[in-house]
py3Dmol code that shows the C-alpha trace and the ligand (Angstrom):
import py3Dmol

protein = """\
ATOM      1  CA  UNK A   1     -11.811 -18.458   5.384  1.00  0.00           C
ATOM      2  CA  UNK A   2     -14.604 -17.603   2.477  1.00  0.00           C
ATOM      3  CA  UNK A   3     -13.184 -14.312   1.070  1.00  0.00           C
ATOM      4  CA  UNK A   4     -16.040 -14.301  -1.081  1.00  0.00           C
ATOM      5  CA  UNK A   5     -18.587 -14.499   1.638  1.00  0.00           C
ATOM      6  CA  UNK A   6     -16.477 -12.224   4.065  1.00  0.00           C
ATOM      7  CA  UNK A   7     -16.511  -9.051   1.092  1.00  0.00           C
ATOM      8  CA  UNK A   8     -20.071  -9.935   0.696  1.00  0.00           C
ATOM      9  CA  UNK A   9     -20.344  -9.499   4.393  1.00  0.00           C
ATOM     10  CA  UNK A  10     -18.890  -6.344   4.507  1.00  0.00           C
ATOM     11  CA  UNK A  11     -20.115  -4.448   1.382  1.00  0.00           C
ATOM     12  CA  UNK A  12     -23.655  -5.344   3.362  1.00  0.00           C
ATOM     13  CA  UNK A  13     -22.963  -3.796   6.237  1.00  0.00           C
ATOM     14  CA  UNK A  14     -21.656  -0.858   4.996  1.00  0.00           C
ATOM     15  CA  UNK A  15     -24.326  -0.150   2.925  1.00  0.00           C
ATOM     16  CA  UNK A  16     -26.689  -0.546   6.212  1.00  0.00           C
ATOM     17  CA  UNK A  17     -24.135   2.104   7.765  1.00  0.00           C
ATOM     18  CA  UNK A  18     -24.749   4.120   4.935  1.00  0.00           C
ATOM     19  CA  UNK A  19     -21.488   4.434   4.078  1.00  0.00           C
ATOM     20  CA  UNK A  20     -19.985   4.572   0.282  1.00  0.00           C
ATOM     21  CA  UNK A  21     -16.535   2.570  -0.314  1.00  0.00           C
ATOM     22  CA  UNK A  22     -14.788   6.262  -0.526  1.00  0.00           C
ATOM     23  CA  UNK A  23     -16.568   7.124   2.918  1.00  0.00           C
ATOM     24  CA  UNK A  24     -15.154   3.568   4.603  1.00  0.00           C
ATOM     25  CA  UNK A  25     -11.668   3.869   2.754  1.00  0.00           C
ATOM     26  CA  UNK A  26     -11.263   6.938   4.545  1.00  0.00           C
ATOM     27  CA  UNK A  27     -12.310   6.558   7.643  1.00  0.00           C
ATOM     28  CA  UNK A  28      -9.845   3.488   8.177  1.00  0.00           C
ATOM     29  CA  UNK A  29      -6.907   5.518   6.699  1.00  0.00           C
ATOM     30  CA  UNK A  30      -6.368   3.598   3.615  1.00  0.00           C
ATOM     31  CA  UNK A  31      -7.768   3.502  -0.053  1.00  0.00           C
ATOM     32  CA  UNK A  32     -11.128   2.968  -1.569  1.00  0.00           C
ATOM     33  CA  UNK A  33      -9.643   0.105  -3.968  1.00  0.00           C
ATOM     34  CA  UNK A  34      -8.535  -1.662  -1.004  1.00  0.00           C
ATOM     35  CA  UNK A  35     -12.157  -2.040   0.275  1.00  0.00           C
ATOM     36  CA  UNK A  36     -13.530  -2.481  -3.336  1.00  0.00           C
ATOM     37  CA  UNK A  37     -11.032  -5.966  -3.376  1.00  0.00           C
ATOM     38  CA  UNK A  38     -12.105  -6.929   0.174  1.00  0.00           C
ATOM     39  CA  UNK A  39     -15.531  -6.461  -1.127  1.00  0.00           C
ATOM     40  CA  UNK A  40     -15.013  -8.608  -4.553  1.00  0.00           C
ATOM     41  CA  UNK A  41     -13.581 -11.479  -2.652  1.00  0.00           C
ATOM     42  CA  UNK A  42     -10.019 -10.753  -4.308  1.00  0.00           C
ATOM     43  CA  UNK A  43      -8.292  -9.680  -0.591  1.00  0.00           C
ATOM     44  CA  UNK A  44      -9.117  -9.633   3.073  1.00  0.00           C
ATOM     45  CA  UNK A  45      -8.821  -6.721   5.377  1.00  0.00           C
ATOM     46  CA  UNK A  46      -5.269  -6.610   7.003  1.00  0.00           C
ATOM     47  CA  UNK A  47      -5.029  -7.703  10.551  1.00  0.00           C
ATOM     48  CA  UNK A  48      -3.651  -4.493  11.651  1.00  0.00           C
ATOM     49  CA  UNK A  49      -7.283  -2.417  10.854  1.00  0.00           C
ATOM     50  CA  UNK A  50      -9.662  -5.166  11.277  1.00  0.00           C
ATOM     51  CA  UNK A  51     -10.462  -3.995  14.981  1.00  0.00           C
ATOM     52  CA  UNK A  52     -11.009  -0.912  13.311  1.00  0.00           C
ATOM     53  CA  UNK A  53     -13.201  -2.112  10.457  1.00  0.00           C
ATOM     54  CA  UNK A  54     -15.305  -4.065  13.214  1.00  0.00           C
ATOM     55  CA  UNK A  55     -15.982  -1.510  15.454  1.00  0.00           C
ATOM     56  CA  UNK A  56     -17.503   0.876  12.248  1.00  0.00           C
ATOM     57  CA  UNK A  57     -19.218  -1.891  11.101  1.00  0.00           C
ATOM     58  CA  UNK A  58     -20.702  -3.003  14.467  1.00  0.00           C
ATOM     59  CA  UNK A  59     -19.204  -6.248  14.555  1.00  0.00           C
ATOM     60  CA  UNK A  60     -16.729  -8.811  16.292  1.00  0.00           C
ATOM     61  CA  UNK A  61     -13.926 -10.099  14.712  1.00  0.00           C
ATOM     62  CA  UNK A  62     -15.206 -13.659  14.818  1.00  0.00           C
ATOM     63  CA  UNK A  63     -17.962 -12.268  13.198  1.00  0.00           C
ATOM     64  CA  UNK A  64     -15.911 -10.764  10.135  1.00  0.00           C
ATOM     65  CA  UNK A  65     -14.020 -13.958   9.476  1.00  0.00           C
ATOM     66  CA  UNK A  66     -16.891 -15.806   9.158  1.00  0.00           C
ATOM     67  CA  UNK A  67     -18.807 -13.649   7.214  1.00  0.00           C
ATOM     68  CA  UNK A  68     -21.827 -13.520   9.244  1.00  0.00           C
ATOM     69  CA  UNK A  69     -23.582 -13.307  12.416  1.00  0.00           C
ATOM     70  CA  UNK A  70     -22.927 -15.142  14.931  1.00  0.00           C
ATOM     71  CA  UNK A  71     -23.914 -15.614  18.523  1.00  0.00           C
ATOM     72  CA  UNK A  72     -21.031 -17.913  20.487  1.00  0.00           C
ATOM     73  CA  UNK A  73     -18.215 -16.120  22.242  1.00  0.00           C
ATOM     74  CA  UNK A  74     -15.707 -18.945  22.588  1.00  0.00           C
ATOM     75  CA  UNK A  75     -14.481 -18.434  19.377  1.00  0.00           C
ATOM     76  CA  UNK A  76     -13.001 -15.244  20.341  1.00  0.00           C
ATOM     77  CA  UNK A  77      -9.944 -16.518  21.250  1.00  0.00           C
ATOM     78  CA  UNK A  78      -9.414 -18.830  18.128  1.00  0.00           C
ATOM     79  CA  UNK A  79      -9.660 -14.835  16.478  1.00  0.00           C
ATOM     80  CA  UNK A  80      -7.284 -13.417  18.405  1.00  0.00           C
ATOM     81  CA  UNK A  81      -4.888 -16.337  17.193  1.00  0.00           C
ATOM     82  CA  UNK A  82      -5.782 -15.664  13.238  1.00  0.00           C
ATOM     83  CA  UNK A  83      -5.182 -12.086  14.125  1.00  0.00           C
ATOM     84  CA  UNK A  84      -1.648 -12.316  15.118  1.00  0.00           C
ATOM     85  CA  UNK A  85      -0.962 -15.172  12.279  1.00  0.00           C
ATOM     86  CA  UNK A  86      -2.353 -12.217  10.127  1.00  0.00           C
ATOM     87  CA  UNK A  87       0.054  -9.443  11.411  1.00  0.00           C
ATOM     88  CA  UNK A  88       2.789 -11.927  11.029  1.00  0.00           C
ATOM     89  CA  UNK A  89       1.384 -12.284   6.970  1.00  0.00           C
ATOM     90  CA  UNK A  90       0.914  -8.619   6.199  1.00  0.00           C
ATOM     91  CA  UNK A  91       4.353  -7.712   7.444  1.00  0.00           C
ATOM     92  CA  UNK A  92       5.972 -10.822   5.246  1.00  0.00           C
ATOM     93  CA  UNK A  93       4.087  -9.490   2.124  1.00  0.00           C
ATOM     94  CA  UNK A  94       5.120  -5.698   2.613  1.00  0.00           C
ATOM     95  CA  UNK A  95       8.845  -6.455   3.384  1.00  0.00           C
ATOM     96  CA  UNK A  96       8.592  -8.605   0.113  1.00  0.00           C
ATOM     97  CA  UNK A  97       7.324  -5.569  -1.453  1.00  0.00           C
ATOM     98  CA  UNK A  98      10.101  -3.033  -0.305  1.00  0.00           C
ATOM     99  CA  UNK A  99      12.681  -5.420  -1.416  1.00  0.00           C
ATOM    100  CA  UNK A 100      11.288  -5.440  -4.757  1.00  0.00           C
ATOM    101  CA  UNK A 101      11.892  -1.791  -4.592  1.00  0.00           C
ATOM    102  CA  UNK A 102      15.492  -1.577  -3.660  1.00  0.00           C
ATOM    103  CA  UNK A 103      15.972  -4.403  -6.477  1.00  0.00           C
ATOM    104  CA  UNK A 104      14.081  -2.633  -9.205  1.00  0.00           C
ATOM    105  CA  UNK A 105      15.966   0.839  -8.630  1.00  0.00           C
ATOM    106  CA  UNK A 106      19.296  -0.899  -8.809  1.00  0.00           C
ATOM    107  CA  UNK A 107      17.968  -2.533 -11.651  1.00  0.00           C
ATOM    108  CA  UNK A 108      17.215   0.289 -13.743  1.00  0.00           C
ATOM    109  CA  UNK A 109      19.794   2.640 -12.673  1.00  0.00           C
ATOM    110  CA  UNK A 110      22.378   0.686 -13.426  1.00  0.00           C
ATOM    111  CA  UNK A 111      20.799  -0.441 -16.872  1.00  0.00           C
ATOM    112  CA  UNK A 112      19.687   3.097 -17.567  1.00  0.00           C
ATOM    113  CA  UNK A 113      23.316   4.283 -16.880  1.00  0.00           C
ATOM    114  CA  UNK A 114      24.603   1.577 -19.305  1.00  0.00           C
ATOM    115  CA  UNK A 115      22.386   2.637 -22.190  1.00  0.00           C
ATOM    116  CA  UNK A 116      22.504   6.088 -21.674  1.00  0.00           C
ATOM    117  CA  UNK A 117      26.385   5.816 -21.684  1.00  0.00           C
ATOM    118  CA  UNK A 118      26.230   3.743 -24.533  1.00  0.00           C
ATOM    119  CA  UNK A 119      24.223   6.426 -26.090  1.00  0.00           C
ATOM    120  CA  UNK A 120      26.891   9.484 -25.354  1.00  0.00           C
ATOM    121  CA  UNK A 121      29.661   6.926 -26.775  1.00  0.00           C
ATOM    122  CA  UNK A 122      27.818   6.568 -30.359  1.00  0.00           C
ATOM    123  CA  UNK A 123      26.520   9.835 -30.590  1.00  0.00           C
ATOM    124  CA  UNK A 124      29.863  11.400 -32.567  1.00  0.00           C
ATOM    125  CA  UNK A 125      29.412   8.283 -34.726  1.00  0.00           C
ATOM    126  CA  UNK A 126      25.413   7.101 -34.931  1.00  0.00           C
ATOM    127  CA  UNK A 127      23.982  10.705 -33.564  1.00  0.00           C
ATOM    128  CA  UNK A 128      20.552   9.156 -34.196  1.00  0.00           C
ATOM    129  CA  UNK A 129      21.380   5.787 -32.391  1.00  0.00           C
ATOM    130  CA  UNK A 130      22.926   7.897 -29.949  1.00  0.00           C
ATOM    131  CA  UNK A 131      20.018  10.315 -29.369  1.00  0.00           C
ATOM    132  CA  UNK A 132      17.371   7.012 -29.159  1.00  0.00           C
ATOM    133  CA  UNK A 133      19.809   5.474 -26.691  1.00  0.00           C
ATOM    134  CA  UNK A 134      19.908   8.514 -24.687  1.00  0.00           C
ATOM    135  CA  UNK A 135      15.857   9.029 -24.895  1.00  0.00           C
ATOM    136  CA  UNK A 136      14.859   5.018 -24.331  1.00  0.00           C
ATOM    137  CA  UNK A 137      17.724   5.168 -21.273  1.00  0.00           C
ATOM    138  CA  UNK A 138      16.174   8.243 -19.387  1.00  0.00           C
ATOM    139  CA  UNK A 139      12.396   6.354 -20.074  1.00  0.00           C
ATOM    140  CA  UNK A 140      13.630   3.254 -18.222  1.00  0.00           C
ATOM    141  CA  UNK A 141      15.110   5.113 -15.026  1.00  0.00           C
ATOM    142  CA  UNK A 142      11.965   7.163 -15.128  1.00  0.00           C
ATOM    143  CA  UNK A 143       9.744   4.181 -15.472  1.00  0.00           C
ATOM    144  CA  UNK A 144      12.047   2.140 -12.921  1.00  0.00           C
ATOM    145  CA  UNK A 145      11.193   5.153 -10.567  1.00  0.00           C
ATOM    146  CA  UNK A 146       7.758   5.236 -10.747  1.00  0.00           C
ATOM    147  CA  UNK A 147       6.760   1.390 -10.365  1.00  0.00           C
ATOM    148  CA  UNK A 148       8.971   1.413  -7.802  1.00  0.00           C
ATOM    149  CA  UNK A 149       7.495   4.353  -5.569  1.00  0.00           C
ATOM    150  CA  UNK A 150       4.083   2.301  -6.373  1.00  0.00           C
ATOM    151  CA  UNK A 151       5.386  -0.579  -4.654  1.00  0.00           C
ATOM    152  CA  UNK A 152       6.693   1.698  -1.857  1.00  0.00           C
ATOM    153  CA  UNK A 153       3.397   3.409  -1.610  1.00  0.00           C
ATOM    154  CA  UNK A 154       1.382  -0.027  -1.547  1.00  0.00           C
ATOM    155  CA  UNK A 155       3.300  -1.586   1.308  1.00  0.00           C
ATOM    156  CA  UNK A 156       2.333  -1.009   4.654  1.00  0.00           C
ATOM    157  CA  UNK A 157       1.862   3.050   5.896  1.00  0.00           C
ATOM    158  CA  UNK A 158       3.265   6.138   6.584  1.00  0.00           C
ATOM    159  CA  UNK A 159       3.963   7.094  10.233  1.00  0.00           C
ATOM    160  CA  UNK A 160       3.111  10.874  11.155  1.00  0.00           C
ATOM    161  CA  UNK A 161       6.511  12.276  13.245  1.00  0.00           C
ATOM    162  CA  UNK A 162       4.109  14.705  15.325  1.00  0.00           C
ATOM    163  CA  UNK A 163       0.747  12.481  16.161  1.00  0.00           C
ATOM    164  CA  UNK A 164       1.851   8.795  15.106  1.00  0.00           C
ATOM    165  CA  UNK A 165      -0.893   8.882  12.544  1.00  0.00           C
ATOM    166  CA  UNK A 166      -0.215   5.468  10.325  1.00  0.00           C
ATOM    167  CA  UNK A 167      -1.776   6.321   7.285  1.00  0.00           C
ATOM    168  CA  UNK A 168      -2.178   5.322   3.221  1.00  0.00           C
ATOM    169  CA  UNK A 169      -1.472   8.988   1.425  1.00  0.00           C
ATOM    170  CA  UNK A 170      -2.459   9.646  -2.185  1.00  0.00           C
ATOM    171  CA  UNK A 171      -0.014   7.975  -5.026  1.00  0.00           C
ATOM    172  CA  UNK A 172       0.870  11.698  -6.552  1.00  0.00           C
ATOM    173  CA  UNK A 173       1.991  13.083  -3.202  1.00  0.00           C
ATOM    174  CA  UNK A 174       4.399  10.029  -2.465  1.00  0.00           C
ATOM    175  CA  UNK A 175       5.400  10.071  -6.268  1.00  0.00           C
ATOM    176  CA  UNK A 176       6.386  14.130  -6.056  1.00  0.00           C
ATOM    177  CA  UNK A 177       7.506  14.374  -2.043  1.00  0.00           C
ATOM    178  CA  UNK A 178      10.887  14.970  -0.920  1.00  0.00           C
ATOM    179  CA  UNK A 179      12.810  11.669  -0.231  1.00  0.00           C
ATOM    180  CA  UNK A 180      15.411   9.601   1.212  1.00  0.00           C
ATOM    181  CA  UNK A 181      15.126   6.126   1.193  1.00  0.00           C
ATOM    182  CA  UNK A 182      11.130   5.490   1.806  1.00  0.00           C
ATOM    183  CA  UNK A 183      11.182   8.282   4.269  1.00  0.00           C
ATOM    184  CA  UNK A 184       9.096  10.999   2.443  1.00  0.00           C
ATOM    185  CA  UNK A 185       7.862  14.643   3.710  1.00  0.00           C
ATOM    186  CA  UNK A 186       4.392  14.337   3.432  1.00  0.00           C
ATOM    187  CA  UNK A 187       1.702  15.988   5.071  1.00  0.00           C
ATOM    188  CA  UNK A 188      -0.868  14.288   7.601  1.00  0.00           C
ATOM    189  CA  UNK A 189      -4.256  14.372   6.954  1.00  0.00           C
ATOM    190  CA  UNK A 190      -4.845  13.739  11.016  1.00  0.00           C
ATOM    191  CA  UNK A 191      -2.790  16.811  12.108  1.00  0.00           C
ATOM    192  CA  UNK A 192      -2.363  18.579   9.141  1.00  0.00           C
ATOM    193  CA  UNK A 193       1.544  19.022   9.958  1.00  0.00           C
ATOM    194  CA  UNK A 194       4.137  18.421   6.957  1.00  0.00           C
ATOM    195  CA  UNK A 195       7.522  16.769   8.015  1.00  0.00           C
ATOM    196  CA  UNK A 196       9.201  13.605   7.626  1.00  0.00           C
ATOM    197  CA  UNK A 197       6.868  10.233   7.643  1.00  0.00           C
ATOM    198  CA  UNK A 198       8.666   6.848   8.531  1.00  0.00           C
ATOM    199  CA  UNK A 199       7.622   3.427   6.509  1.00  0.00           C
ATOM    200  CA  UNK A 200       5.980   1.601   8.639  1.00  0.00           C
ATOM    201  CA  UNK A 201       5.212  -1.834   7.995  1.00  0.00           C
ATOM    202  CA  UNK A 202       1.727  -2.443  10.064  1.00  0.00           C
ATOM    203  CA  UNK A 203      -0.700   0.235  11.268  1.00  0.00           C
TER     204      UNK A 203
END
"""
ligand_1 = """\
1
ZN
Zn -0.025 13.868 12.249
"""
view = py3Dmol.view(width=600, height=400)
view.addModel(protein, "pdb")
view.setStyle({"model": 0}, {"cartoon": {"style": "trace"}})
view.addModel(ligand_1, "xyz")
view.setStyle({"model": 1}, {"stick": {}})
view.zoomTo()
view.show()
């Protein structure tokens, strides 16, 4: 597949919908960098919203992949095929991503707990050492937490528990919502009801 020719494809079309990337990007429930990288050639639409992305666009799928126009129908099935493979891909690459997560935040804590301890032992001795220790270990569990909830908020969607929304939210509301494990309380921009949205690794 030409990705190049594909996010040349696309940025065409939508700009005969009339649409802007932002206008796209939120129609399709995710984020306008997402279809500003299918558009550059640097990513290709996930499987899970291309039927989505082809019906606003006015295409087929065959159509999509090949980044054009095209009149035969027997390729549909061949489609459906790279579809599924797709799926398959997408949910690989996001599982990858949450287990970077759980590995990073052991990570740090652990190595923030070490240096901040370390930091509490010196102090009565080396109060600056002790104070820099203390500073440089709180820095790494907050950094540790942050790239982490990044990863978290880049792999796959957030399930709505009222209406089954799937959807991308923005990074501050994952960053500052009530938590446990990647279950956050976030509220859903389809039904505009707070409460507690699943991971989910496809849409
Ligand atoms: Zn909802």
């Amino acid at each position: 597949m030409d990705q190049e020719k594909i996010g040349k494809f696309i940025a065409s079309l939508r700009k005969e919908k009339g649409f802007t990337q932002a206008v796209l990007a939120e129609k399709l429930g995710i984020t306008d960098r997402a279809v500003s990288k299918w558009e550059n050639g640097r990513s290709l639409p996930d499987a899970s919203i291309m039927l989505e992305l082809c019906g606003l666009l006015d295409i087929n799928v065959n159509e999509l992949l090949s980044g054009e126009r095209i009149a035969m129908e027997n390729y549909e099935q061949i489609a459906e095929q790279t579809i599924v493979e797709m799926k398959k891909q997408e949910e690989h690459k996001n599982k990858k991503l949450l287990t970077a997560e759980s590995v990073i935040v052991a990570i740090s804590a652990v190595s923030s707990f070490v240096i901040i301890l370390a930091g509490l032992l010196l102090a009565p001795y080396r109060p600056t050492v002790g104070v820099i220790l203390c500073y440089a270990g709180t820095a790494l569990a907050l950094c540790g937490t942050i790239y982490a909830t990044t990863l978290e908020h880049d792999a796959g969607y957030y399930e709505c528990p009222n209406c089954g929304n799937r959807y991308v939210p923005a990074m501050s509301e994952v960053i500052f919502a009530v938590h446990y494990g990647s279950t956050r309380k976030l509220r859903c921009p389809c039904c505009g009801k707070k409460g507690y949205n699943k991971k989910v690794l496809t849409k």
